[in-house]
N, C-alpha and C positions, 0 to 999 in steps of 0.2 A: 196331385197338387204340388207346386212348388213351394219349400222351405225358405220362412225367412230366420233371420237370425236377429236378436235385440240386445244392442250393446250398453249399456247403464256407463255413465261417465264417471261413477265413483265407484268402478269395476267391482260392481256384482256382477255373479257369473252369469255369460251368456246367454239370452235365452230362445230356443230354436222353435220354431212352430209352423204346422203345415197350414197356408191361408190359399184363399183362388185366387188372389190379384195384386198390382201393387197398391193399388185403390184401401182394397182391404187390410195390407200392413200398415197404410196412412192411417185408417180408421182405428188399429190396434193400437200404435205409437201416442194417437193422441188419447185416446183412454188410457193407458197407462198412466200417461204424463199426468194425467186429470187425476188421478185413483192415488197419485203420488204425493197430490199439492193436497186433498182432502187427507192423507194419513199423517202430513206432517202438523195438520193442525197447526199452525200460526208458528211455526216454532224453528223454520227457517231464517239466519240471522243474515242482517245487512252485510255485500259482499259473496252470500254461498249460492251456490247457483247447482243445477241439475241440468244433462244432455242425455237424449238417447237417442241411439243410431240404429238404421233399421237397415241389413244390407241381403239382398238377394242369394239364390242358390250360388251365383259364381262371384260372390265377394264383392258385387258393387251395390257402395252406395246410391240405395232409392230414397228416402228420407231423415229426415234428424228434426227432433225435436226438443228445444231447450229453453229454459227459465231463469232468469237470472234475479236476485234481489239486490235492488239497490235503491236506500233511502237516500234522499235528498234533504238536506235540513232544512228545519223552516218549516216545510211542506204540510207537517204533521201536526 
C-alpha cells in the first residue's frame, strides 16, 4: 500500500500512514479536519484558520484541506 504523509499548517509533526488510494487519504484528510473543528470546541477566534496537506509517496501534492474563521459584523 502506498504512504501518504499529512502536513498540519501549524507544523505539528508529520504524519505518515499506509492507506489503498488517493480517494482514501481524501476521506482521512477530511476526518481529521472534522475531528479538529469538534476538539476545538468553539474556541477558534475570528482571523485563525487551520490547513492540512496530504502528499503522496513521491511528495506530490494530492489534496489540502483548510478552514478559515472569519466573522463579519453585524452578522451575529
Amino acid at each position: 500500500m502506498p504512504t501518504y504523509s499529512f502536513k498540519w499548517s501549524d507544523r505539528r509533526p508529520i504524519h505518515e500512514i499506509e492507506l489503498t488510494s488517493d480517494d482514501h487519504a481524501w476521506s482521512e484528510a477530511v476526518a481529521s479536519v472534522g475531528q479538529l473543528l469538534r476538539d476545538v470546541d468553539g474556541s477558534m477566534a475570528p482571523g485563525e484558520g487551520v490547513a492540512l496537506e496530504v502528499f503522496d509517496g513521491e511528495s506530490r501534492l494530492i489534496a489540502s484541506v483548510s478552514v478559515n474563521a472569519i466573522r463579519h459584523r453585524g452578522g451575529l
